[in-house]
C-alpha positions, 0 to 999 in steps of 0.5 A: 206228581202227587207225592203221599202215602200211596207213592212212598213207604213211611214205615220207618218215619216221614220222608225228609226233604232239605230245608223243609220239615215234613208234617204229615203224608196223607194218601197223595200228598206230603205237607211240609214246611220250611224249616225257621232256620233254612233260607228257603221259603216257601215252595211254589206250585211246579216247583221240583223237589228232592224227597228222601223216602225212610224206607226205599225198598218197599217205596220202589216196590209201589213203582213199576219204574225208576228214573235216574237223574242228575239235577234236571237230566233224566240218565236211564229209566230202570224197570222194576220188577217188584210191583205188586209183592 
């Protein structure tokens, strides 16, 4: 999944991700960086990350569902009944 502009709200700053400095959002894509001090490298295509949103409100009301996880296990899917305020 793409993840940029139109799938998270960044009114509130650019979305953070663990050991990675976040440059910019574009409409589909975020670009990041690993951070000099991290020991994480570079990311390889496939590869899953966590990204916080600055803002989750109106970053789940661009969705129509919401999965919770825990690590790799998908717990619930939730609807969401925001889509299109």
């Amino acid at each position: 999944m793409a993840l940029g502009l139109k799938s998270l709200s960044t009114d509130h700053g650019n979305p953070s991700v663990d050991g990675y400095e976040v440059l910019f959002c574009s409409d589909e894509h975020t670009t990041l960086v690993a951070k000099k001090d991290s020991a994480i490298g570079l990311a390889n295509i496939g590869e899953k990350l966590l990204v916080r949103p600055s803002h989750i409100d109106p970053t789940m009301a661009m969705h129509s569902v919401a999965w919770a996880t825990r690590a790799d296990e998908v717990l619930e899917c939730w609807p969401i009944d925001l889509r299109g305020w």
